[in-house]
Backbone as JSON, one array per atom type, in Angstrom:
{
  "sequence": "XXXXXXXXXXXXXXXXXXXXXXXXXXXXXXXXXXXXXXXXXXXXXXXXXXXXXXXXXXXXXXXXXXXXXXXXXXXXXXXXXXXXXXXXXXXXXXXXXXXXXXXXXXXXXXXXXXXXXXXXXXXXXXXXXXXXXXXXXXXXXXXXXXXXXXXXXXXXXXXXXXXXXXXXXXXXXXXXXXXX",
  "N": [[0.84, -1.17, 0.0], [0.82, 1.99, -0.92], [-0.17, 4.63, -0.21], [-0.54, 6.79, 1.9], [-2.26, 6.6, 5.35], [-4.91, 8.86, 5.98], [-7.06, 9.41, 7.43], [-9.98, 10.52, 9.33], [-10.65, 12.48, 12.17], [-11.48, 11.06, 14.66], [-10.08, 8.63, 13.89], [-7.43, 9.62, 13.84], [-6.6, 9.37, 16.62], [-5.48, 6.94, 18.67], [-6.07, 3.66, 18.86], [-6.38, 1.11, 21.64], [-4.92, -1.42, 20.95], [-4.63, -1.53, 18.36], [-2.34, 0.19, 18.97], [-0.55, -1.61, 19.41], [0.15, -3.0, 17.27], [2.3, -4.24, 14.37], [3.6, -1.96, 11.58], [2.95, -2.93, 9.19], [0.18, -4.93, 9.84], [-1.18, -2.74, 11.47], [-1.53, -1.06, 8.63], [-3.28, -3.08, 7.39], [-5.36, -2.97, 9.41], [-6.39, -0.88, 9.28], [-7.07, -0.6, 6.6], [-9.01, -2.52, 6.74], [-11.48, -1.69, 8.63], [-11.77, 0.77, 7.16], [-13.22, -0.29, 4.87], [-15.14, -1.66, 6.09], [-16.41, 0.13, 7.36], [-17.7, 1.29, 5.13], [-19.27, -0.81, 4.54], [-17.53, -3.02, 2.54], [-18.05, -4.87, -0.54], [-15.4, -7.09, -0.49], [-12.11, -6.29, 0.3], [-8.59, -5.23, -0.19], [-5.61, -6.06, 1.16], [-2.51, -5.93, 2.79], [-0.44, -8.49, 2.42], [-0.23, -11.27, 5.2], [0.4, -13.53, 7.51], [-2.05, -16.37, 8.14], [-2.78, -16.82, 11.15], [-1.78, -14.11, 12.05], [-3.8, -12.34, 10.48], [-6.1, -13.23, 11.63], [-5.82, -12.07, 14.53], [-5.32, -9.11, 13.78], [-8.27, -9.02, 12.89], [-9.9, -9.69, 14.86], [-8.66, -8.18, 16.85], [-9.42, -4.93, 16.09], [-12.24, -5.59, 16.05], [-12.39, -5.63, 18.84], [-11.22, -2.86, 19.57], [-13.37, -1.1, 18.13], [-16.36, -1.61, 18.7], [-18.18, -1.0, 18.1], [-18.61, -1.4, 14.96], [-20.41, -3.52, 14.79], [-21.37, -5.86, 13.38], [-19.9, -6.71, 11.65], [-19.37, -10.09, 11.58], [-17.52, -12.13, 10.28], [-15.25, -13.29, 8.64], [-13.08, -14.2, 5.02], [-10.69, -14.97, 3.3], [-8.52, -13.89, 0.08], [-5.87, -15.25, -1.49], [-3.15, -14.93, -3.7], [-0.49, -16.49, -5.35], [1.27, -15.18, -6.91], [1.19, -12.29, -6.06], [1.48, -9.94, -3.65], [-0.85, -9.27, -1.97], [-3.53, -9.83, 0.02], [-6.82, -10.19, -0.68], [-9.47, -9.32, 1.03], [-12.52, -10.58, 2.36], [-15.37, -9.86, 4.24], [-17.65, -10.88, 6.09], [-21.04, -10.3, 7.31], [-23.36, -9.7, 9.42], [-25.89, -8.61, 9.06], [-28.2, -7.93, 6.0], [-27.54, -4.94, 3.73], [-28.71, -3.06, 3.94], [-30.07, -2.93, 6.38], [-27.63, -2.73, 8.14], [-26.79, -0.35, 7.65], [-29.13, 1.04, 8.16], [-28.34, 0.97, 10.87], [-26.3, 2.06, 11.6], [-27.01, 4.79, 11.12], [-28.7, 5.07, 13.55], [-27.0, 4.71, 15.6], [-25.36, 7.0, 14.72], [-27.38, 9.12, 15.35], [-27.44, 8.64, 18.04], [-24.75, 9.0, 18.77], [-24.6, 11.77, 18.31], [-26.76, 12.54, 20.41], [-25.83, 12.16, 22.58], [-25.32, 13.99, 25.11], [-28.2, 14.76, 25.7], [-28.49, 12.15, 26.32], [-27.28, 11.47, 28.26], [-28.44, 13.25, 30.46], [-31.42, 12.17, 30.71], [-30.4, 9.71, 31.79], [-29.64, 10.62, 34.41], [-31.28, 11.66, 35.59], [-33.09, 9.69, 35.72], [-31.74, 7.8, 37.36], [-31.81, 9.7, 39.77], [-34.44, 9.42, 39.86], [-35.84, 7.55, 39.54], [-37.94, 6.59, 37.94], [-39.5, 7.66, 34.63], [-41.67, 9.85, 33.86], [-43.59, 9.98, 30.44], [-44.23, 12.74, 29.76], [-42.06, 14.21, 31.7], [-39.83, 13.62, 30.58], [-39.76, 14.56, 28.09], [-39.86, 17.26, 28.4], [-36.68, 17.16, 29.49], [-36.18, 16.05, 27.27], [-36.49, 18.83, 25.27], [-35.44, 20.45, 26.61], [-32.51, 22.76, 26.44], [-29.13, 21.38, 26.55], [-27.59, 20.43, 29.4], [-24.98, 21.54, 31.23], [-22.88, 19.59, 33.27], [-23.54, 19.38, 36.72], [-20.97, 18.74, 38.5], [-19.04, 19.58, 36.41], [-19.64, 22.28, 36.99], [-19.33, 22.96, 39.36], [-16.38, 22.26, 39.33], [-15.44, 24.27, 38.15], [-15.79, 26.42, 39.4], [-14.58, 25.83, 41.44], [-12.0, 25.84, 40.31], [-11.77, 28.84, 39.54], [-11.76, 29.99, 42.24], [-9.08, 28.94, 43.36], [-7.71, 29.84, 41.28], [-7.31, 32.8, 41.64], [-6.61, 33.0, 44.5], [-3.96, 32.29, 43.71], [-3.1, 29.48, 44.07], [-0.16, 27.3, 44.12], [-0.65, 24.69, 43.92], [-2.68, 24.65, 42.63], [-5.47, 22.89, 40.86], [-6.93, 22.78, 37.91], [-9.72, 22.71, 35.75], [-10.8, 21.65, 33.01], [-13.62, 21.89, 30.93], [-15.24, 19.57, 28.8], [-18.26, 20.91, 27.33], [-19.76, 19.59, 25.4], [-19.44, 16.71, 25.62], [-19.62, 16.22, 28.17], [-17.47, 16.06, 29.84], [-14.55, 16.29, 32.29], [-11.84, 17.28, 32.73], [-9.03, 16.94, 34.57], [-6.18, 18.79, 35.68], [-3.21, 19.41, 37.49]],
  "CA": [[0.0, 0.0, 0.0], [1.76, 2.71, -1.51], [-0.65, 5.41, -0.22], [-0.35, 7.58, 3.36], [-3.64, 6.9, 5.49], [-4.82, 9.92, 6.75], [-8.18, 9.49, 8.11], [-10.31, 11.53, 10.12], [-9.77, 13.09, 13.74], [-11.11, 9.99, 15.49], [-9.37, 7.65, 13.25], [-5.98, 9.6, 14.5], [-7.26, 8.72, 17.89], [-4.7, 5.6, 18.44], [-7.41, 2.65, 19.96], [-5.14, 0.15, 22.26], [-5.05, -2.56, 19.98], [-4.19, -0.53, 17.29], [-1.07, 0.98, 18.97], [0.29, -3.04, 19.82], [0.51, -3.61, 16.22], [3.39, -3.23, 13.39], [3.03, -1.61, 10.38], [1.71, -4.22, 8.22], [-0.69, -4.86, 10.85], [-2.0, -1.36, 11.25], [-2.14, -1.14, 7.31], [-4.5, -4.07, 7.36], [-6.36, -2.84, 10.32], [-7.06, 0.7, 8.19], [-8.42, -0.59, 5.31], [-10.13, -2.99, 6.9], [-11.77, -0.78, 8.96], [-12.71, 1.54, 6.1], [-13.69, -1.33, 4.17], [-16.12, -2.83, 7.15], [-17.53, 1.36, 7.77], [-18.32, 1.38, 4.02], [-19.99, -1.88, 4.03], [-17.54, -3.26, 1.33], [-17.88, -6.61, -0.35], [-14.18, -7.14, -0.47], [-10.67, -5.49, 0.91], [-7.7, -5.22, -0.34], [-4.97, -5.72, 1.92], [-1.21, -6.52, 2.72], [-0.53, -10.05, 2.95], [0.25, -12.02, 6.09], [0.02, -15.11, 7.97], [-3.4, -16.39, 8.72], [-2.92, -15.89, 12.68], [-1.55, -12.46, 12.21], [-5.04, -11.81, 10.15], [-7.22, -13.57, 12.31], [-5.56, -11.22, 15.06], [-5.87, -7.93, 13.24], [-9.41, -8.31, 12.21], [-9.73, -10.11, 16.6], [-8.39, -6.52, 17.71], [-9.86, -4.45, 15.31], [-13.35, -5.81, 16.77], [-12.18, -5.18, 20.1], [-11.01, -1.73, 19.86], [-14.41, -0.44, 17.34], [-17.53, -2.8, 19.24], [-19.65, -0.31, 17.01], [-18.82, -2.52, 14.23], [-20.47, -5.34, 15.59], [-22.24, -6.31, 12.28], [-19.15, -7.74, 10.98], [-18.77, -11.33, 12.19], [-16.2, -13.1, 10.43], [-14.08, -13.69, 7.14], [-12.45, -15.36, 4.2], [-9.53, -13.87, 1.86], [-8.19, -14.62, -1.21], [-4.73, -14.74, -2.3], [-2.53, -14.9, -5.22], [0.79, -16.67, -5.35], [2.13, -14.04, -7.29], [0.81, -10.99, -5.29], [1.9, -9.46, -1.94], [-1.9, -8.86, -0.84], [-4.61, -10.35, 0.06], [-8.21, -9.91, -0.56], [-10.42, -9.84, 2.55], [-13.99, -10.75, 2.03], [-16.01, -9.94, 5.28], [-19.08, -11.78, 6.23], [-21.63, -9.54, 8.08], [-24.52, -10.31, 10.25], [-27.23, -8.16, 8.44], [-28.0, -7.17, 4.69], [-26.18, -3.78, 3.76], [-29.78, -1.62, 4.42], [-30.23, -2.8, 7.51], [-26.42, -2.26, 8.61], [-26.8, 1.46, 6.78], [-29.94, 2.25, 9.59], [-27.63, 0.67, 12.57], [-25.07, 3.03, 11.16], [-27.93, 6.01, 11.04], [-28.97, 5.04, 14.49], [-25.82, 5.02, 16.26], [-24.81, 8.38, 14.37], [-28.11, 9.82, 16.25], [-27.16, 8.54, 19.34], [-24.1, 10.03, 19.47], [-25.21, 13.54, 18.22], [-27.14, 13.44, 21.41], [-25.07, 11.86, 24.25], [-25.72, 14.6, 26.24], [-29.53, 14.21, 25.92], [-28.79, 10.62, 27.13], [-26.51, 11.35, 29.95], [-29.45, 13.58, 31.24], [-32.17, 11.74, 30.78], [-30.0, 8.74, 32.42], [-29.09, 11.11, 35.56], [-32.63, 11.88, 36.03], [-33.33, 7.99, 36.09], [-30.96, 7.77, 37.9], [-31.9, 10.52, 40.73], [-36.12, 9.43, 40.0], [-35.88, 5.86, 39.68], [-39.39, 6.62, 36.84], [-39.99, 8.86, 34.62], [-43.04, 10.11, 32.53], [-43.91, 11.07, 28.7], [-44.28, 14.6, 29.97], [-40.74, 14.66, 32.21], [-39.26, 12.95, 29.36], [-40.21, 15.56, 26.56], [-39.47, 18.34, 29.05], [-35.48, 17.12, 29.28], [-35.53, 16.44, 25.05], [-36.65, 19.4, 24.53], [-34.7, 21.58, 26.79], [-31.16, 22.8, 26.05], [-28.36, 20.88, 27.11], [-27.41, 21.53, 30.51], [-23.66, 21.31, 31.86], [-23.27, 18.82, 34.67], [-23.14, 19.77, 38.39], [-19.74, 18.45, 38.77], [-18.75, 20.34, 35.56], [-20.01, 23.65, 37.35], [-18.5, 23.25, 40.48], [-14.77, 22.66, 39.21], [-15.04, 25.55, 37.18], [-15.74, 27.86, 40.27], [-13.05, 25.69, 42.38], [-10.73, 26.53, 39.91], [-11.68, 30.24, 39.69], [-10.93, 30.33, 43.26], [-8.03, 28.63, 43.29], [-7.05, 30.8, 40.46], [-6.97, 33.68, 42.28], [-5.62, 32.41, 44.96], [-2.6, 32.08, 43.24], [-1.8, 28.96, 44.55], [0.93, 26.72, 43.19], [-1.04, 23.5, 44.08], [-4.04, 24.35, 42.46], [-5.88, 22.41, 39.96], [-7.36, 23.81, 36.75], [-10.58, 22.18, 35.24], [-10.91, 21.82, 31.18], [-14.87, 21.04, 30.79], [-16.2, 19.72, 27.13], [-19.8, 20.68, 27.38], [-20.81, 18.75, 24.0], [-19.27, 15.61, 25.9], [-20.03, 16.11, 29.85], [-16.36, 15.34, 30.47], [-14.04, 17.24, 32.63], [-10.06, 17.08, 32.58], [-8.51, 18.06, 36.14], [-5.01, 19.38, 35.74], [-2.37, 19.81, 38.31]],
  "C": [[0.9, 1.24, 0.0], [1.44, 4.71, -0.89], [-0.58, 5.55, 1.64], [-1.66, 7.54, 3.97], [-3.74, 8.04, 6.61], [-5.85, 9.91, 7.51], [-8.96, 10.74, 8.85], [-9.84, 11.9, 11.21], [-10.09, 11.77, 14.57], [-10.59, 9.45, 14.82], [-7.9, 7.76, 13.65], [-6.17, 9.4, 15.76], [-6.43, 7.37, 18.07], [-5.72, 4.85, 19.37], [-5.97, 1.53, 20.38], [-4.69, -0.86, 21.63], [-4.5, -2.64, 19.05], [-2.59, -0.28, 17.48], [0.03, -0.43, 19.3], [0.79, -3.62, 18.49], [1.65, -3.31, 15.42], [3.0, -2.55, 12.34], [2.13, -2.12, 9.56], [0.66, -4.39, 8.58], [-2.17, -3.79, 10.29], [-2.12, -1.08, 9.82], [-3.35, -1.5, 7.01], [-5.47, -3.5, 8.09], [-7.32, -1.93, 9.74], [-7.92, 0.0, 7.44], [-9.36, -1.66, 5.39], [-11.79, -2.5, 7.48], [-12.97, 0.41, 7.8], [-13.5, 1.1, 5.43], [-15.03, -2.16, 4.5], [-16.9, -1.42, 7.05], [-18.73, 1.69, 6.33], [-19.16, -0.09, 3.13], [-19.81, -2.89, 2.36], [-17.43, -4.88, 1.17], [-16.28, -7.47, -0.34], [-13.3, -6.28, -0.45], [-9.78, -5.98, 0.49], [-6.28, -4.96, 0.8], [-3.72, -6.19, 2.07], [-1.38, -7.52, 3.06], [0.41, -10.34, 4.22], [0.2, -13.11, 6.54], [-1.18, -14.93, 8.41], [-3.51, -16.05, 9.8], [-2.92, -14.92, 12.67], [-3.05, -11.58, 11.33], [-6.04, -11.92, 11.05], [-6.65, -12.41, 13.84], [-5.72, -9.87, 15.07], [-7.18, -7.74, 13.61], [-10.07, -8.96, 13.72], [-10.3, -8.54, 17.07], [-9.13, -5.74, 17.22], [-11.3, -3.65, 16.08], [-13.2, -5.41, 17.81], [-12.38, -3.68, 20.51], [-12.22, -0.7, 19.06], [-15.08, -1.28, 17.55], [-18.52, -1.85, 18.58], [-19.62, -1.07, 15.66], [-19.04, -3.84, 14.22], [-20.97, -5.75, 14.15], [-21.36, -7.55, 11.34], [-18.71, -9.06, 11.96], [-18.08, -12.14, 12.03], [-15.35, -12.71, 8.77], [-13.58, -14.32, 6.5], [-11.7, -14.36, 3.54], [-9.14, -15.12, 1.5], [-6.73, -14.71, -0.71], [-4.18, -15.45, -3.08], [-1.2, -15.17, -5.02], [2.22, -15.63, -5.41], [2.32, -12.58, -6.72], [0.9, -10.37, -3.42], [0.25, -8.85, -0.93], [-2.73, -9.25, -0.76], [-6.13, -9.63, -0.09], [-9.48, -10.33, 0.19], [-12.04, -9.85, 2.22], [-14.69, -10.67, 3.63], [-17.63, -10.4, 5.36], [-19.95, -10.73, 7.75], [-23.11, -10.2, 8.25], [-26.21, -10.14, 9.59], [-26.85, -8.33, 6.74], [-27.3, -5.63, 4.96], [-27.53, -2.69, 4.2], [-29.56, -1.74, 5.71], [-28.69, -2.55, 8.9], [-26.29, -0.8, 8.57], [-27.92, 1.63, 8.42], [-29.33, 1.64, 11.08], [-27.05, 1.91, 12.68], [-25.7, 4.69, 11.64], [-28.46, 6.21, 12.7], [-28.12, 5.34, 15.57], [-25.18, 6.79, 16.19], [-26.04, 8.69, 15.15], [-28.18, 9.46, 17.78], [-26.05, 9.26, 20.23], [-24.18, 11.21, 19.45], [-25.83, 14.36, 19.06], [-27.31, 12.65, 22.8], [-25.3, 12.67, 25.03], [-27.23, 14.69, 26.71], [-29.88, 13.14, 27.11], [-28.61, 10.78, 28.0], [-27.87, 13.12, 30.57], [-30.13, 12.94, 31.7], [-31.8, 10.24, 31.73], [-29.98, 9.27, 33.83], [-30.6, 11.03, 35.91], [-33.59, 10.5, 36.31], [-32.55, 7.79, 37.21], [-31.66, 8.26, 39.7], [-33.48, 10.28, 41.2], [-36.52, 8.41, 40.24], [-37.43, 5.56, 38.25], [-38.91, 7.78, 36.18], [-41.26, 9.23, 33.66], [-43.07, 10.69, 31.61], [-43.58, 12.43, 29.27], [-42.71, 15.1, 30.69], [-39.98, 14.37, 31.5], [-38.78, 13.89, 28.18], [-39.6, 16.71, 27.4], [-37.42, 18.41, 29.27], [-35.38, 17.13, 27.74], [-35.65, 17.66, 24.99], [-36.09, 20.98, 25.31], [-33.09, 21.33, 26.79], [-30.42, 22.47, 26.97], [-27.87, 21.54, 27.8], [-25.77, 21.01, 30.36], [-23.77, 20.44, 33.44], [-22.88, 19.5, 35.76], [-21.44, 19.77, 38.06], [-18.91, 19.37, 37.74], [-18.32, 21.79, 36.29], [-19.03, 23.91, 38.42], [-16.85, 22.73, 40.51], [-14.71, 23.52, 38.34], [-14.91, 26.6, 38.41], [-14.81, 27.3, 41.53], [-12.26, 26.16, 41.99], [-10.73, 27.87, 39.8], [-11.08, 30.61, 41.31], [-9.8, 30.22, 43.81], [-6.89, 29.52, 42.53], [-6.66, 32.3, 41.56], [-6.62, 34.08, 43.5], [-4.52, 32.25, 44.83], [-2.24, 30.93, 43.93], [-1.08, 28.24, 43.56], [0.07, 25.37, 43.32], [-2.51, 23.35, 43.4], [-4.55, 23.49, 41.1], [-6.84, 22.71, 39.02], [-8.52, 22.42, 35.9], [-10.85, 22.71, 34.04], [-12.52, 21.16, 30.92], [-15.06, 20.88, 29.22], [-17.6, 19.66, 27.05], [-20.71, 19.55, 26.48], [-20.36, 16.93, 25.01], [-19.96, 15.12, 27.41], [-18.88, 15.88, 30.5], [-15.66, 16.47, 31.24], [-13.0, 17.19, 33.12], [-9.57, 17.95, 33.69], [-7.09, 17.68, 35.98], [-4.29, 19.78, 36.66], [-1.24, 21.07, 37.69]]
}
């Protein structure tokens, strides 16, 4: 594979699995990967030993459990040719993989929705159509915990001390990165 993969921003995201492998490996893993997101009927990929495939496309699974659809495999290869051709065997037809795909993408678009509506389960133990509709349909809040290391660290801040710890919140996520 002659070509530089560049991928998107999660794709540079190294997944653990991912970062255990060698080159060749991680080659394979890519375009399998791209190959499994685009629901293709066959991959082109560097050749290796069967373990070291059945390992790849193992980890692969491991480190992306959103591609559950794909469940197994067969490749080709060619005496003469340094790569194999991966044929993946998937669980559904390709529509009904496409609205997993569609479903998932609207799930994560509104993780913070969820992680409300979960807290509020959470804090209610029920909840009803009407308390339900009233979290969808109001704007995403920032979590407690969020709030209150933002105004520790303001005080801390000015404080000046040397020990203090500095809170990085990502509202779109709910997450919040505490810094020494």
């Amino acid at each position: 594979m002659d070509q530089i993969y560049k991928g998107t921003e999660e794709d540079r995201m190294e997944p653990y699995y991912y970062s255990k492998m060698n080159k060749v490996q991680q080659a394979a893993y890519h375009a399998i990967r791209q190959g499994l997101l685009e629901i293709s009927d066959s991959i082109q990929i560097p050749g290796m030993e069967a373990e070291e495939l059945y390992n790849v496309f193992f980890r692969l699974r491991l480190d992306h459990p959103e591609i559950f659809w794909a469940t197994g495999y067969k490749y080709k290869y060619y005496s003469d040719s340094p790569n194999f051709i991966f044929i993946p065997e998937y669980l559904f037809d390709k529509n009904k993989i496409k609205e997993h795909q569609k479903a998932l993408k609207i799930l994560q678009d509104n993780i913070g929705k969820l992680h409300e509506l979960a807290k509020y389960l959470y804090e209610h133990e029920t909840i009803t159509g009407e308390e339900f509709m009233k979290i969808l349909n109001a704007p995403v809040q920032v979590p407690t915990a969020v709030a209150e290391s933002e105004s520790n660290t303001k005080s801390e801040n000015n404080a000046e001390s040397e020990n203090s710890t500095e809170a990085d919140a990502d509202t779109s996520s709910g997450k919040v990165n505490l810094q020494k």
